[in-house]
C-alpha positions in Angstrom: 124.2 -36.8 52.4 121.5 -39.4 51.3 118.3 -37.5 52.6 117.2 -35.0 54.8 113.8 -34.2 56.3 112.3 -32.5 59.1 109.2 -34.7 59.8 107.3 -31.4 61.5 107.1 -30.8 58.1 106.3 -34.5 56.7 103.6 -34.9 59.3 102.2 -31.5 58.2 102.2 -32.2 54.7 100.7 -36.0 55.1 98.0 -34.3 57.2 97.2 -31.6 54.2 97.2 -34.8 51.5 94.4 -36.2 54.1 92.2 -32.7 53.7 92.5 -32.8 50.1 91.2 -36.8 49.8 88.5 -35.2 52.5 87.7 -32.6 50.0 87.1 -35.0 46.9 84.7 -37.0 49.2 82.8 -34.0 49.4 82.7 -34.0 46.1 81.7 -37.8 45.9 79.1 -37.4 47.9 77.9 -34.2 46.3 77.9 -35.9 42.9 75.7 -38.5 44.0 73.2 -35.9 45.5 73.1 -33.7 42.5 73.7 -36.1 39.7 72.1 -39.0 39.8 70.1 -39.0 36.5 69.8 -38.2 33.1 66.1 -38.1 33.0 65.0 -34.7 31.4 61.9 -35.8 29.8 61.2 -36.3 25.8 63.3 -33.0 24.6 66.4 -34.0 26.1 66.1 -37.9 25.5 68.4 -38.6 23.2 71.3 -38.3 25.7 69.4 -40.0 28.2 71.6 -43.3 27.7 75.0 -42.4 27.2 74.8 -39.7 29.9 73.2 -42.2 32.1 75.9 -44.7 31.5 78.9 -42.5 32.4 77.0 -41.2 35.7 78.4 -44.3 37.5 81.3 -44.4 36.6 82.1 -41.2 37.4 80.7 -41.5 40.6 83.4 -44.5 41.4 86.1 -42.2 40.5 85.6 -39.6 42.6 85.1 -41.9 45.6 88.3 -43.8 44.1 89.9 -40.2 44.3 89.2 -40.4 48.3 90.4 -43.8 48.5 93.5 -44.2 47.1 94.5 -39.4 48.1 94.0 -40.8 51.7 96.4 -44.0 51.3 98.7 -42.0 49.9 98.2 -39.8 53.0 98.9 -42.5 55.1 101.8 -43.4 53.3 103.3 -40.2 54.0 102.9 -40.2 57.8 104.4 -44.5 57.4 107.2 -42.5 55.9 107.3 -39.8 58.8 107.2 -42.9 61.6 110.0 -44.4 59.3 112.3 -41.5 59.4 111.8 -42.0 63.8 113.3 -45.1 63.7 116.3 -44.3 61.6 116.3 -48.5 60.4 119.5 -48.6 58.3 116.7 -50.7 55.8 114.3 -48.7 56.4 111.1 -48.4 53.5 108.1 -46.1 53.3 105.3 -47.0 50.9 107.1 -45.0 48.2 111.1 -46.4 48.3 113.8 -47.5 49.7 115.3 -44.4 52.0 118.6 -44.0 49.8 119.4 -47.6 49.9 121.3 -47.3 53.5 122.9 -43.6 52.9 123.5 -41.5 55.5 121.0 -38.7 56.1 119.7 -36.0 58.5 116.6 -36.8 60.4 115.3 -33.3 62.6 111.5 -32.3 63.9 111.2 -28.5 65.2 107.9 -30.0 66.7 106.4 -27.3 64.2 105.0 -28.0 60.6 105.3 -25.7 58.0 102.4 -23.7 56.8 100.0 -25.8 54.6 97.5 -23.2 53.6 94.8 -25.7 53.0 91.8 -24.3 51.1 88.7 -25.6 51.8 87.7 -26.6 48.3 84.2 -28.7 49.9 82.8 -24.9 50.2 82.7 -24.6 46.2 79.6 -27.4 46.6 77.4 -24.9 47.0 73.4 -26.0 45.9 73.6 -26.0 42.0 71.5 -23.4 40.8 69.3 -22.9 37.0 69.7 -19.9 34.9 67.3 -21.3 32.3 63.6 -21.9 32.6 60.9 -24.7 31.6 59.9 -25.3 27.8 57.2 -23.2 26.5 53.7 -25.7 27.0 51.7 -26.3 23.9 47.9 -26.6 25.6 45.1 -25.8 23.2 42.9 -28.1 24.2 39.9 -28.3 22.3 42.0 -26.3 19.5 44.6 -28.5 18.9 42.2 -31.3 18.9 40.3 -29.8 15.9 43.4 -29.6 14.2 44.2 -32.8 14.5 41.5 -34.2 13.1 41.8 -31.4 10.1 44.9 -32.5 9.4 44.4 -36.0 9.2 41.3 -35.5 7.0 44.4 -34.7 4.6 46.6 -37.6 5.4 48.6 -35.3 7.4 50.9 -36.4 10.5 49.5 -36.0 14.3 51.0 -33.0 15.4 50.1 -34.1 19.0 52.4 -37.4 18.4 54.9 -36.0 16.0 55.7 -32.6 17.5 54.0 -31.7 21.0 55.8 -34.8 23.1 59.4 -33.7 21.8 59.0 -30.2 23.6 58.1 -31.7 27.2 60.8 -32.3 29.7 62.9 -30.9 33.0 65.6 -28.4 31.3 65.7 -26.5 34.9 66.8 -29.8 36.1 69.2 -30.5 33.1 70.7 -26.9 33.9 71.0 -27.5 37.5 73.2 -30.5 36.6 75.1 -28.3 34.4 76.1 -25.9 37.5 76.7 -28.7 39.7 79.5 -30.2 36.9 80.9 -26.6 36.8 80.8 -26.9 41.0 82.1 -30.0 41.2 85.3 -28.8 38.6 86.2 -25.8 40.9 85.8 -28.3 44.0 88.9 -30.1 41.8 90.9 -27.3 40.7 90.7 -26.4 44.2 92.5 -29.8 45.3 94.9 -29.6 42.9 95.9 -26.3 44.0 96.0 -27.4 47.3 98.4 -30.6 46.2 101.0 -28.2 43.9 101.1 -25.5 46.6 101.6 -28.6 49.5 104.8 -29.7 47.6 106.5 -26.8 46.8 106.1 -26.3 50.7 107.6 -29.6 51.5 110.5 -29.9 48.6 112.2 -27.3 51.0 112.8 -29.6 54.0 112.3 -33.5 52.5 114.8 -34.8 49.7 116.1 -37.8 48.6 115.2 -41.2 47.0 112.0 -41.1 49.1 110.8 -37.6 48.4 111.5 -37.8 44.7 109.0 -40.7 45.0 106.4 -39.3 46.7 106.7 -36.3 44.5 106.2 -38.1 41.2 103.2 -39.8 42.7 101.7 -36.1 43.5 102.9 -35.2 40.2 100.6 -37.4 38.6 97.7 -36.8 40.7 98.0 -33.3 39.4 97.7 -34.5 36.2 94.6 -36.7 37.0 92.9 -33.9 39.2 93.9 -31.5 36.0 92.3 -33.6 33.9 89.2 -34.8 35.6 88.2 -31.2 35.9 88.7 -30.0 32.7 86.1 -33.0 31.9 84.0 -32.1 34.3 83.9 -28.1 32.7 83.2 -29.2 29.6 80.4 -31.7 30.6 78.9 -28.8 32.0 79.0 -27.0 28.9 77.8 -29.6 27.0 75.0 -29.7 28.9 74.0 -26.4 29.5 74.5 -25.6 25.5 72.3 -28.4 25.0 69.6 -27.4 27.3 69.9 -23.8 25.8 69.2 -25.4 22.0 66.5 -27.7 23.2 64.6 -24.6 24.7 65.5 -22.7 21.8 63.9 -25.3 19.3 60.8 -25.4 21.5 59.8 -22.2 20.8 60.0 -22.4 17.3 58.0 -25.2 17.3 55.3 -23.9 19.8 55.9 -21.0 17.2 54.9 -22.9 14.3 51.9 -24.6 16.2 50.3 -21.9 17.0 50.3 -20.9 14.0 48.9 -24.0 12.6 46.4 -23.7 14.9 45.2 -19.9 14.0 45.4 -21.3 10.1 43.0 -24.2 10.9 40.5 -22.6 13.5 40.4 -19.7 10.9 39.8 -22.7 7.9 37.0 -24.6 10.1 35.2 -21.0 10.6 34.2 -21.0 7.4 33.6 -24.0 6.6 29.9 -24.3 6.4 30.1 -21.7 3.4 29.1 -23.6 0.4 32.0 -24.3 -2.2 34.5 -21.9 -1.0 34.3 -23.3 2.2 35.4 -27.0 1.6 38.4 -25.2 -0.4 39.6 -23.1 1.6 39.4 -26.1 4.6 41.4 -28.3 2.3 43.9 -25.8 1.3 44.5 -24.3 4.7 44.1 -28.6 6.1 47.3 -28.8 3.5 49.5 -25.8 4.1 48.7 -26.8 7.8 50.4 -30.3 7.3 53.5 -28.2 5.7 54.2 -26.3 8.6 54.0 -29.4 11.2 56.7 -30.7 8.9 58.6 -27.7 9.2 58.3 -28.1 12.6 59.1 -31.2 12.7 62.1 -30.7 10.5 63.0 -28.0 13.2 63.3 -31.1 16.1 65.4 -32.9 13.8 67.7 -30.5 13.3 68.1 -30.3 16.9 68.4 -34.0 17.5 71.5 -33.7 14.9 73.2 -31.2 17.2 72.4 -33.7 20.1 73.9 -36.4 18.5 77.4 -34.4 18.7 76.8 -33.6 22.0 76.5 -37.1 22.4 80.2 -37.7 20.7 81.4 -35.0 23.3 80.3 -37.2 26.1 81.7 -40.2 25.4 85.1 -38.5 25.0 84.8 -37.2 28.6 83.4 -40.3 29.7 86.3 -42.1 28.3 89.1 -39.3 30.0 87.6 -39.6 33.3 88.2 -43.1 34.7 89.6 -45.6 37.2 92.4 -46.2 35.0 93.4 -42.5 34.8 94.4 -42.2 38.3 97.7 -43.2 40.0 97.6 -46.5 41.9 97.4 -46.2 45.6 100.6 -46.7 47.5 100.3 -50.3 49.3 99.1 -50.5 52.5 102.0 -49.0 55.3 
């Protein structure tokens, strides 16, 4: 026998390919609310662009994701409506029906169980488990400092150091959970795809279901791979929020220690003599401790820089060409 099917089962399983193209709209849509920039302020700009870039793009896959999971839906019921007819030449979107063969055509008017899970209600709001970066504010302080330090020749701690520890890390870590969401949102869908065909293998076979089941095949390898980007963006992100606030409290560290070592040097220095030395030796020891910090933010910006790497690999794993073409129009 060419082919069998009981289209109960067909209709059911076309309608659980529609929930799961449903499910990655969700997750279009929930992209879009929750990740729409990459502007975390100074400490985090150095990703800035090349996160930025692949925000887009990322966003037209997941709608393409929809798109092309709900054609594919559609296909599958063109299929069901073709099996109706029993035409000897009959087509779905996927293949010829065994090329004329005979087959076996029933409907129990009752689809199989397609335990869809609902993978929209891992969206939840994306949450922060890491706070703002420690402020510098010394006001009048720091400003005394400055102009010590620059009596010296000494770099502006305000310009060189204090604008590289300013920025949004909550948000940056709230994007971080929303990636992690978004990946079980996917996982979800594929689950949902690999359970749907073992259900339907048992009642649809032939030239037409082997079709249809390499085109689910390799949206389980798309889905598969899509969140396994998506996971590691979100570590990527988070690690690199975790370093950046990590590096700003050395820093503020280091400042504040500049600043007790200057405000300590200025108090004394209307003593005659020792006075004027001990302001240019503590102006000097001052201006090697900004560089430390400074040498600090660099280090960080290194680490960036592969984080940066990391991205571009995901960016370039999750695209348009990655997923399987939709089937043409029924």
């Amino acid at each position: 026998m060419g082919y069998t099917v009981e289209r109960a089962d067909l209709r059911g399983w076309a309608k659980e390919v529609g929930n799961v193209a449903s499910d990655m709209g969700s997750a279009h849509d929930y992209a879009q609310s929750n990740i729409a920039d990459g502007d975390f302020g100074r400490i985090l700009e150095l990703i800035t662009d090349p996160y930025e870039q692949m925000i887009p793009k990322f966003h037209e896959v997941l709608r393409e994701d929809h798109t092309r999971l709900q054609k594919t839906s559609k296909a599958l019921a063109a299929a069901e409506r073709t099996y109706k007819d029993m035409e000897d030449a009959a087509r779905n979107d996927f293949t010829k029906l065994d090329k004329g063969d005979p087959g076996r055509v029933e409907d129990d008017g009752e689809s199989k169980s397609f335990s869809h899970q609902d993978g929209s209600a891992e969206l939840t709001a994306p949450s922060s488990e890491v706070g703002p970066p420690p402020e510098v504010s010394f006001g009048f302080a720091l400003d005394k400092v400055c102009e010590l330090v620059s009596y010296v020749g000494g770099p502006d701690i305000r310009e060189e150091v204090a604008k590289w520890i300013t920025g949004d890390t909550e948000k940056a870590a709230r994007q971080a959970d929303a990636w992690n969401k978004l990946a079980a949102c996917t996982d979800v869908s594929k689950e949902n795809l690999a359970k749907g065909q073992q259900v339907i293998d048992g009642t649809w076979s032939g030239d037409g279901a082997t079709a249809a089941r390499k085109q689910i095949q390799k949206w389980l390898e798309a889905l598969g791979d899509q969140a396994s980007g998506m996971r590691k963006m979100s570590e990527h992100l988070l690690d690199s929020t975790k370093q950046a606030l990590q590096m700003a409290q050395v820093v503020v560290d280091i400042v504040k220690t500049v600043v007790d070592l200057a405000s300590a040097a200025l108090s004394n220095a209307a003593i005659p003599g020792y006075g004027q030395w001990k302001l240019i030796k503590s102006a000097k020891e001052a201006v090697q401790m900004i560089w430390k910090a400074i040498k600090v933010i660099k280090v960080f910006w290194d680490a960036l820089k592969m984080i940066i790497d990391s991205i571009k690999m995901i960016a370039n794993q999750i695209t348009l060409e990655s997923l399987p073409p939709a089937p043409k129009a029924a």
